[in-house]
C-alpha positions in Angstrom: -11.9 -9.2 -57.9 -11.6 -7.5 -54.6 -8.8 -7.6 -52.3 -9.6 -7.1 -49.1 -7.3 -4.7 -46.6 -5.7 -6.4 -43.5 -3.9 -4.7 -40.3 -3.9 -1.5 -38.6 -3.3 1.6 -40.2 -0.4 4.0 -38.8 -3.1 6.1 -36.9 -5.1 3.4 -35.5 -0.9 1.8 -34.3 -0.6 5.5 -32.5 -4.1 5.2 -30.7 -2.9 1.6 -29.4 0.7 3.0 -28.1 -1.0 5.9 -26.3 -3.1 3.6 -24.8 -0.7 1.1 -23.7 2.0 3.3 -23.0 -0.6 5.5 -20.4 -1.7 2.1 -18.7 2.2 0.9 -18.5 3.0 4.6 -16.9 0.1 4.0 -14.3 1.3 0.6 -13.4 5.0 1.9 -13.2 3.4 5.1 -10.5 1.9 2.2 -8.3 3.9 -0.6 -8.3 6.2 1.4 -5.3 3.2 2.4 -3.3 1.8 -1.5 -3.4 5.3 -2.5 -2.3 5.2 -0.4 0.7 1.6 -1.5 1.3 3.1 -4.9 1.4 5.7 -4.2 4.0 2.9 -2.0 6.2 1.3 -5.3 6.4 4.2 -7.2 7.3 5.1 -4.9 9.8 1.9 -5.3 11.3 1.9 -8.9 11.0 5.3 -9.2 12.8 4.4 -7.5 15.5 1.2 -9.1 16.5 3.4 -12.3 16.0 6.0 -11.5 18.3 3.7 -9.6 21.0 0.4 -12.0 20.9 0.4 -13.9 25.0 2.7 -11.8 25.9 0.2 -9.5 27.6 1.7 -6.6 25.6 0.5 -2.7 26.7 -0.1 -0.1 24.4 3.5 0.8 25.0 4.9 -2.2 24.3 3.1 -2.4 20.6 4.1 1.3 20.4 8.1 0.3 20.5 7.7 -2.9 18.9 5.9 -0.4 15.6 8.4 1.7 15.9 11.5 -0.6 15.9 9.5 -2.2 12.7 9.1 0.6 10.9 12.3 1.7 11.4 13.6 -1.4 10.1 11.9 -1.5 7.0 12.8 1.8 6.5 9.0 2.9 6.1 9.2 6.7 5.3 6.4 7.8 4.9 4.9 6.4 7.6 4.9 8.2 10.9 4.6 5.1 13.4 2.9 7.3 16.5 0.5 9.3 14.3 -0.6 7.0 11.4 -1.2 3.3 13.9 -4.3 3.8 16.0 -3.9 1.3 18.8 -7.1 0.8 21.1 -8.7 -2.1 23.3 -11.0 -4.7 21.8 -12.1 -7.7 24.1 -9.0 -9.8 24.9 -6.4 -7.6 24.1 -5.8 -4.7 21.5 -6.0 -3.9 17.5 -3.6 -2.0 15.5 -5.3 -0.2 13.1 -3.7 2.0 10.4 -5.9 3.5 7.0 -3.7 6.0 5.2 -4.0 7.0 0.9 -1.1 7.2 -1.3 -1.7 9.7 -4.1 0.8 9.5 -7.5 1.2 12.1 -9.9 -0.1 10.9 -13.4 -0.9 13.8 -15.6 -1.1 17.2 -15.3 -3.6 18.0 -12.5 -4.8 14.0 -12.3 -3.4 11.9 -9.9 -3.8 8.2 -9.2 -4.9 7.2 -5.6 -4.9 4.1 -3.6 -6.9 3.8 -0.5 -5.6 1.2 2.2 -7.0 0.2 5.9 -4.7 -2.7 7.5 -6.0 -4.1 11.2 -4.4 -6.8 13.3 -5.9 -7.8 17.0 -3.3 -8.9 19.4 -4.5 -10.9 21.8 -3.0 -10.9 25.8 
C-alpha cells in the first residue's frame, strides 16, 4: 500500500517566508506614509471647518495651513509650496497632490501617489 506524503517541504517553507516576510516589509515602509496622509487630510479638513462663512482670503487659509501643519508636526510638507489655493465659484479650494516614495530593495522603491481637495465656501 501507498502512503501518501503531506505538508510542505523545507524549500517550499523558505519560498513562503520570503514571500511573506517581503509583503510584511512593504506594509511596515507604508504604514508611516498613510499616517501622514491621514493627518494631511485632517489638516485640510480642519481648516475648511473652521474658515467655511467666514469669508476667508487666501491669506487667511494660508495662516490657518500653516498653524495646522505646524501643529501636527507635518515635516515633510512645506505648507506655502505643496497647498495650491485658488478661486472656485463661492469661495476657494485647497488643493495639494504630492508622492511619497520608500526605499524597498536595492534600486526599487515603493510609491504612493496622493491628491487631497477641500472647497471652502465664503
Amino acid at each position: 500500500m501507498r502512503k501518501r506524503q503531506r505538508g510542505m517541504t523545507a524549500i517550499g517553507a523558505i519560498l513562503v517566508l520570503l514571500v511573506l516576510g517581503s509583503i510584511g516589509f512593504g506594509v511596515i515602509q507604508l504604514v508611516p506614509v498613510y499616517l501622514e496622509n491621514m493627518r494631511i487630510v485632517q489638516v485640510m479638513n480642519q481648516v475648511k471647518a473652521d474658515l467655511e462663512g467666514q469669508n476667508a482670503t487666501v491669506t487667511d487659509i494660508r495662516k490657518a495651513l500653516g498653524r495646522r501643519v505646524n501643529i501636527e508636526d507635518l515635516r515633510d510638507v512645506n505648507h506655502r509650496k505643496d497647498f495650491v489655493v485658488s478661486r472656485s465659484g463661492g469661495g476657494y479650494k485647497v488643493q495639494i497632490e504630492y508622492e511619497r516614495r520608500k526605499a524597498y530593495f536595492g534600486n526599487i522603491y515603493l510609491l504612493a501617489e496622493f491628491d487631497h481637495t477641500v472647497e471652502i465656501i465664503k
